[in-house]
TIMAR-599852 format. One record per residue (C-alpha): x, y, z; residue in one letter. Coordinates in Angstrom, 2 decimals, decimal comma. Example, Ala and Ser with C-alpha at 12.3 -4.5 7.8 and 13.67 -1.06 7.14 Angstrom:
2
[[12,30; -4,50; 7,80]; 'A']
[[13,67; -1,06; 7,14]; 'S']
This chain:
296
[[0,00; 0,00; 0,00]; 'X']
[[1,66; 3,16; -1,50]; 'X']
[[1,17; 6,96; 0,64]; 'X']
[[0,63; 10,07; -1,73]; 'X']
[[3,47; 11,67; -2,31]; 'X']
[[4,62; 15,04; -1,07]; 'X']
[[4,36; 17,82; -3,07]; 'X']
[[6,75; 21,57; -2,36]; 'X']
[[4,74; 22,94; 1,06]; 'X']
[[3,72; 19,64; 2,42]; 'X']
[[3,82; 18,91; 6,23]; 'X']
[[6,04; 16,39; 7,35]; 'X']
[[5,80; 15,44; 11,31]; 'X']
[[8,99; 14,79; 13,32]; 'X']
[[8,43; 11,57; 16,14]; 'X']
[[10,93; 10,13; 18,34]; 'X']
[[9,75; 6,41; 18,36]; 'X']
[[13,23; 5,40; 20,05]; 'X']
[[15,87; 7,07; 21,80]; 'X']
[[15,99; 10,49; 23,09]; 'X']
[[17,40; 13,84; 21,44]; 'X']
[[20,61; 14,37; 21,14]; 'X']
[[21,92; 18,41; 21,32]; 'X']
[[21,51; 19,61; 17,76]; 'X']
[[19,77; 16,48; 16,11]; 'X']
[[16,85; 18,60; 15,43]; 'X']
[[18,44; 21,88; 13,89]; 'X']
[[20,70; 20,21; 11,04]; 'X']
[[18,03; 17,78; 9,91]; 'X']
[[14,63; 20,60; 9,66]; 'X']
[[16,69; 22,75; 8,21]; 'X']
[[17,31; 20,30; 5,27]; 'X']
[[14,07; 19,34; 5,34]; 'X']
[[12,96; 23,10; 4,60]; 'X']
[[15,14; 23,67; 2,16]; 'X']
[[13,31; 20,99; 0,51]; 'X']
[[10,41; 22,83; 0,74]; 'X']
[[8,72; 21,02; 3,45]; 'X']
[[7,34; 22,66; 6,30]; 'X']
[[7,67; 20,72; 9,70]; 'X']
[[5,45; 19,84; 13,17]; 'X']
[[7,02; 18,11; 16,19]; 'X']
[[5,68; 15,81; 17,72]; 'X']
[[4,23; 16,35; 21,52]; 'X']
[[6,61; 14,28; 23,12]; 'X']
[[9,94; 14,79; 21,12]; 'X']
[[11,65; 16,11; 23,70]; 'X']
[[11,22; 13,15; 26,35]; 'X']
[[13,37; 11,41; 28,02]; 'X']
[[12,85; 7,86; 30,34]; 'X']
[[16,27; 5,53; 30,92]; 'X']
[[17,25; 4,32; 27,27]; 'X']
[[13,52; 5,72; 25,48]; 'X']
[[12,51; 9,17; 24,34]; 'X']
[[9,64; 8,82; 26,36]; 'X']
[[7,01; 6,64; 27,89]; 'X']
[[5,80; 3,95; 25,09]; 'X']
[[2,30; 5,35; 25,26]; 'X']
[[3,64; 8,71; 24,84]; 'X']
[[5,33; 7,82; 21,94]; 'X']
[[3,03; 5,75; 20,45]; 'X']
[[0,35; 8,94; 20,82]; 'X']
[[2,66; 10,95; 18,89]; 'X']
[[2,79; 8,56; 15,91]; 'X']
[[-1,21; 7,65; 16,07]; 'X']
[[-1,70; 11,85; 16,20]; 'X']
[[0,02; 12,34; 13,14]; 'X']
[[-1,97; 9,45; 11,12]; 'X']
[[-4,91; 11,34; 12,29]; 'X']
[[-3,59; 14,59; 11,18]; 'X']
[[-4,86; 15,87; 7,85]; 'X']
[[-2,53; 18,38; 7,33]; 'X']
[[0,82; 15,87; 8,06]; 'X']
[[1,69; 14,23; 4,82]; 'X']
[[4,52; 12,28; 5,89]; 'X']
[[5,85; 11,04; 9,22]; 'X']
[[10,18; 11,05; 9,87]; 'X']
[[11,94; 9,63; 12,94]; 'X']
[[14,82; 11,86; 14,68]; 'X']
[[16,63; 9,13; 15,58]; 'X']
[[16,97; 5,43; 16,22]; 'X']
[[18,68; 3,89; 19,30]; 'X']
[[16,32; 1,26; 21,18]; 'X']
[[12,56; 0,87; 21,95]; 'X']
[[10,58; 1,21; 18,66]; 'X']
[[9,14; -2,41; 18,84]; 'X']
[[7,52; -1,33; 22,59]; 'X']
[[5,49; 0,49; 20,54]; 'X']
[[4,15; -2,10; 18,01]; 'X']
[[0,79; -3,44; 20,25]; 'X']
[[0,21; 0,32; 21,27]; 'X']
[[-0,83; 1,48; 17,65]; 'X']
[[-4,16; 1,23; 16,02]; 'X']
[[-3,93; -0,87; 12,59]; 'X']
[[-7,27; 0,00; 11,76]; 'X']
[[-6,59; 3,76; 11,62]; 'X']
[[-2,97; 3,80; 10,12]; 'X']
[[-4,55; 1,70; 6,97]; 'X']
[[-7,30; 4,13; 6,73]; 'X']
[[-4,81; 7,14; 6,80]; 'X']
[[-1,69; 6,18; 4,86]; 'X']
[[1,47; 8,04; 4,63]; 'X']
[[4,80; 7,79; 3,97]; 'X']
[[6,68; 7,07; 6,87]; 'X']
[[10,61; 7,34; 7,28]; 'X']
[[13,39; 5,80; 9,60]; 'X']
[[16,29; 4,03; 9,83]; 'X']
[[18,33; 1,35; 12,22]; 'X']
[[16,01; 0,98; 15,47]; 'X']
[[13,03; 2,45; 13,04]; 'X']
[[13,01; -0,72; 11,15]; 'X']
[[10,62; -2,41; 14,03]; 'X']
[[8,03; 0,17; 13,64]; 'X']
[[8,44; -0,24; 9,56]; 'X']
[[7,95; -3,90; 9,48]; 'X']
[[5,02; -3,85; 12,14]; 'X']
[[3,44; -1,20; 9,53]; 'X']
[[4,36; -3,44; 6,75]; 'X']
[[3,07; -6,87; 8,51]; 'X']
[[-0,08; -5,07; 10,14]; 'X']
[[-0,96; -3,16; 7,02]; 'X']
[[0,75; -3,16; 3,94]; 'X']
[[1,98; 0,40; 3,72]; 'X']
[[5,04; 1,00; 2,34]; 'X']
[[7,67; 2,69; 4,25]; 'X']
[[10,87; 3,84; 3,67]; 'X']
[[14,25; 3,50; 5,30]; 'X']
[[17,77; 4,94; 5,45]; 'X']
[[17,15; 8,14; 6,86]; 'X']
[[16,56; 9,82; 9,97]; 'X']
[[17,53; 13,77; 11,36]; 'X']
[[20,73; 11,97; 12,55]; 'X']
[[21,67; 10,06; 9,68]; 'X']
[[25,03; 11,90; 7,72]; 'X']
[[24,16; 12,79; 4,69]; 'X']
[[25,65; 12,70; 1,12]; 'X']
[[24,66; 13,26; -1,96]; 'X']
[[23,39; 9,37; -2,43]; 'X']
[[21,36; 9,54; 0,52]; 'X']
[[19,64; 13,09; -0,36]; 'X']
[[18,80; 12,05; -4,06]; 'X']
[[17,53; 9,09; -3,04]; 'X']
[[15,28; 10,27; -0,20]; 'X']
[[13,88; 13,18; -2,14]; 'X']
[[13,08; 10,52; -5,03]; 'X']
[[11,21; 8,30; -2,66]; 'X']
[[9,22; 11,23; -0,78]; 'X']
[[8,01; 12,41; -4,52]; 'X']
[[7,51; 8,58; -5,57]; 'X']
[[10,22; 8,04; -8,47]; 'X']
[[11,65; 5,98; -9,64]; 'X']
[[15,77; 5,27; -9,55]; 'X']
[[18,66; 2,56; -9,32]; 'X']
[[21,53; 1,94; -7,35]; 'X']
[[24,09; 0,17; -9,56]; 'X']
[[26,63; -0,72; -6,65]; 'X']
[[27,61; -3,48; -4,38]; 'X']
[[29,57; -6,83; -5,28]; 'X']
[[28,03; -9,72; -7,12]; 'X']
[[28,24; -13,10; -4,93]; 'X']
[[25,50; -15,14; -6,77]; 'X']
[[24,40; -13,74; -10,53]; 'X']
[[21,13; -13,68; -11,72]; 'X']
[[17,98; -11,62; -11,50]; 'X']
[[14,84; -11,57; -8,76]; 'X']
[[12,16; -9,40; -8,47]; 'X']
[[9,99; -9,29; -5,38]; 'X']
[[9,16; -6,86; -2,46]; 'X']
[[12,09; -5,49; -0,58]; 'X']
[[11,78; -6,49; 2,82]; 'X']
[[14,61; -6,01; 6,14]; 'X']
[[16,36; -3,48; 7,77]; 'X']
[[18,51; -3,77; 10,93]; 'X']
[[19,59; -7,31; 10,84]; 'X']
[[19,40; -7,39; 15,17]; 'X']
[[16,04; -5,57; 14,80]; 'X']
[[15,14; -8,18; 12,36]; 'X']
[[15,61; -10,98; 14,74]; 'X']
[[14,35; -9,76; 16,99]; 'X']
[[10,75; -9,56; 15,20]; 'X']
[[11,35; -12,94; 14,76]; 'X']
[[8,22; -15,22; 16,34]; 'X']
[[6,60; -12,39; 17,08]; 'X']
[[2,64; -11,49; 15,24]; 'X']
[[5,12; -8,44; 13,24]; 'X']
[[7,37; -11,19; 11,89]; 'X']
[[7,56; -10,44; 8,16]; 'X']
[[6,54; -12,53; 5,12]; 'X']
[[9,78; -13,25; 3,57]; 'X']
[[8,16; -15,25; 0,43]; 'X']
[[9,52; -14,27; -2,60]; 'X']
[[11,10; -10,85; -1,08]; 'X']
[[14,34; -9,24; -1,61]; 'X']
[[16,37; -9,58; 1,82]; 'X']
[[18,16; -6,56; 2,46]; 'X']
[[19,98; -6,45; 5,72]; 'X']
[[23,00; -4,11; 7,65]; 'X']
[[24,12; -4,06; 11,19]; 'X']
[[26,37; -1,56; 13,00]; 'X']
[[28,58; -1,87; 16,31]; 'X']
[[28,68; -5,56; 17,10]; 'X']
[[30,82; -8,19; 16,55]; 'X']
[[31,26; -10,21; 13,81]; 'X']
[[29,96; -13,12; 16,30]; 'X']
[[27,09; -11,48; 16,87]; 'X']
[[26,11; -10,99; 13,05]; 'X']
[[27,02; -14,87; 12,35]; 'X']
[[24,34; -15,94; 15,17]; 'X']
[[21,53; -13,77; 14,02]; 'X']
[[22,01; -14,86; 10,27]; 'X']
[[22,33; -17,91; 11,69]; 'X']
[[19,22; -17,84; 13,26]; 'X']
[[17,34; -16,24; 9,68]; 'X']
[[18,88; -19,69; 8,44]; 'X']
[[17,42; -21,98; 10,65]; 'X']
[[13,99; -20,74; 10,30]; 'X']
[[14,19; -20,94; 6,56]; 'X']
[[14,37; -17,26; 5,68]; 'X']
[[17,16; -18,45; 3,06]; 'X']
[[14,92; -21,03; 1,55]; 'X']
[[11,85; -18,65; 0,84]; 'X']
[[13,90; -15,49; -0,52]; 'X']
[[14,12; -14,41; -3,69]; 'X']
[[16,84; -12,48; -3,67]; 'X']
[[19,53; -11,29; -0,84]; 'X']
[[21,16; -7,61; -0,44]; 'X']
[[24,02; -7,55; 2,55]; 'X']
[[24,33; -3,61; 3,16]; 'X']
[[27,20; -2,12; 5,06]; 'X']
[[27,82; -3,51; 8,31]; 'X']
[[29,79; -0,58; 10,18]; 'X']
[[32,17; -1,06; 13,04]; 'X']
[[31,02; -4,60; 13,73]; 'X']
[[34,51; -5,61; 14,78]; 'X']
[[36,24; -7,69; 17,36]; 'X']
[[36,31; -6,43; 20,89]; 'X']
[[38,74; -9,59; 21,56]; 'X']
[[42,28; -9,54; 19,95]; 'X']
[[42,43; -13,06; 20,28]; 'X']
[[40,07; -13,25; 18,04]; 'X']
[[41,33; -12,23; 14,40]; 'X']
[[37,57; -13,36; 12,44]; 'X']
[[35,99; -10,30; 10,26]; 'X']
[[32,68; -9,32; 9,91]; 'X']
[[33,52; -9,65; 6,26]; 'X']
[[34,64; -13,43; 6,33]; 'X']
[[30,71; -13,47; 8,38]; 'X']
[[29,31; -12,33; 5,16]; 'X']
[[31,25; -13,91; 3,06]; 'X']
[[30,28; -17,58; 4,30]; 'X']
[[26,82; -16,75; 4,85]; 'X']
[[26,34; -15,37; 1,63]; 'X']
[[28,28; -18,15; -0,38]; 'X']
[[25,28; -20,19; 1,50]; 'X']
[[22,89; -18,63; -0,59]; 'X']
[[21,56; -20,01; -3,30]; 'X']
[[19,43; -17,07; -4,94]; 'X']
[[20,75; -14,13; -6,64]; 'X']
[[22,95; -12,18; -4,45]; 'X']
[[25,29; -8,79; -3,50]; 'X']
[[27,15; -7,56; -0,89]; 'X']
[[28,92; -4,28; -0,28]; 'X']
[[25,77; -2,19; -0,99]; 'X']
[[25,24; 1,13; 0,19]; 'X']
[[22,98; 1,02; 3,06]; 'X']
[[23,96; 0,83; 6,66]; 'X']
[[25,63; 3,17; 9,22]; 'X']
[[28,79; 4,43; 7,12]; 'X']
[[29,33; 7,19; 5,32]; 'X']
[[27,39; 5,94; 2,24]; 'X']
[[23,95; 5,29; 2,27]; 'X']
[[20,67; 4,88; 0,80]; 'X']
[[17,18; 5,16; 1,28]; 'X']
[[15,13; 2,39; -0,12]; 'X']
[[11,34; 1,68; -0,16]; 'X']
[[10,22; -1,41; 2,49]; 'X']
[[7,48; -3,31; 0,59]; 'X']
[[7,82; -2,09; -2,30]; 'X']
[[8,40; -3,87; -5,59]; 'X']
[[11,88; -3,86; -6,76]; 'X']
[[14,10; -5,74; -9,23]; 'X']
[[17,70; -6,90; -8,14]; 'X']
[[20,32; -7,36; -11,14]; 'X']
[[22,55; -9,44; -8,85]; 'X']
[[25,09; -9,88; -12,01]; 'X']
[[25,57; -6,20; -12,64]; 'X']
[[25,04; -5,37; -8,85]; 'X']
[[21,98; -3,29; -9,85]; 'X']
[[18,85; -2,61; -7,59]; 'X']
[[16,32; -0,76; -9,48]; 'X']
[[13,17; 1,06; -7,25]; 'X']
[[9,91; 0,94; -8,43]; 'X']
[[7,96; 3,42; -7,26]; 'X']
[[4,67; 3,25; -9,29]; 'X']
[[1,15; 4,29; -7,03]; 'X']
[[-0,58; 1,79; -9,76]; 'X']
């Protein structure tokens, strides 16, 4: 289920569905935002704090329902990721969100909140971005081509398996992933494009939670597999001399369906933001990911 797109004036709505502000994540990011030519509203509760959360999960959950509600807010952005968006998941009302649909974007911790949207409702979300995310000039082009609903391709990444699959692009957060896993927001992964990236753990970590995608036959009902960037996941252990690369390079040998690695989407300084449901087409022999973006 596709959102309009936004159109020069629109109203986009700031929420903090995870972690608290940071000093200065708000300034940078509206002010590229408006010189888009978006206006902005802030959520209620932006500025909340509890422990780890930007807030209490009802709080923060009201903030997200509020905007769905809105008429006037077009599109919805998180600030920031961190921890706690998943809290949130049996706080929102399905029922309303697939009446109201709009384009809703986050990134990293975001990616529970965008697959409980995808699993509860269909909408299409997109991810790669928040206030906080560094920007270049592939993540700009590409978030400005998904907020007006074009079309584009990424021709990047290293070939591990050739071919071509076509399905819905479905992932995020590999740890956020997981940890959907057995849960009601769980994802269908038949006949989707995987796309995962991780950031800040170590390369033991990553090999257990693909691990775990294994055993409950992710691998055998993909159609495709994207491994994105995974940033700082190194060894905290110098006895240990294992990479995070020689992680994704067994895993994704494993793989029998067309297949990349080295694409640009994770924490680094490269990135890009890519539709979550939507219908895309992965050239795994030319490392080529084209976006569809049609509201037919």
């Amino acid at each position: 289920m596709y959102s309009p797109p936004l159109q020069k004036g629109d109203v986009i709505g700031l929420i903090a569905p995870s972690s608290p502000l940071n000093p200065g994540d708000l300034e940078k990011g509206i002010h590229f935002l408006e010189q888009q030519g978006f206006k902005i509203k802030l959520g209620k509760h932006i500025n909340d704090a509890d422990r780890f959360l930007a807030g209490k999960d009802e709080d923060r959950a009201k903030d997200i329902m509020d905007f769905f509600k809105d008429k006037e807010v077009k599109a919805i952005i998180a600030i920031r990721g961190g921890q706690g968006s998943q809290r949130l998941l049996p706080l929102l009302d399905y029922e309303i969100i697939a009446a109201n649909p709009k384009i809703v974007v986050g990134f990293s911790d975001t990616t529970a909140l965008q697959l409980g949207l995808l699993k509860k409702t269909g909408l299409i979300t997109y991810t790669g971005f928040t206030l906080t995310v560094l920007r270049n000039d592939l993540v700009e082009k590409t978030l400005v081509d998904c907020l007006s609903g074009k079309s584009f391709q990424i021709e990047e990444g290293t070939t591990v398996h050739s071919g071509i699959a076509e399905g819905p692009l479905v992932g995020g957060n590999l740890m956020i992933l997981t940890n959907l896993m057995g849960t009601p927001y769980q994802p269908d992964f038949k006949g989707c494009i995987l796309l995962i990236e991780d950031v800040g753990i170590e390369p033991y970590n990553v090999d257990g939670m693909i691990s775990q995608l294994d055993l409950a036959g992710v691998f055998d009902q993909v159609a495709g597999v994207i491994f994105g960037q995974f940033e700082n996941c190194v060894n905290r252990n110098p006895d240990h001399t294992d990479t995070v690369e020689d992680v994704i390079n067994e895993w994704s040998n494993r793989i029998k369906v067309p297949c990349i690695k080295d694409f640009p989407y994770g924490h680094g300084k490269k990135n890009s933001v890519l539709p979550i449901g939507a219908n895309v087409l992965l050239d795994a022999t030319k490392a080529k990911l084209t976006i569809k973006l049609s509201r037919k």
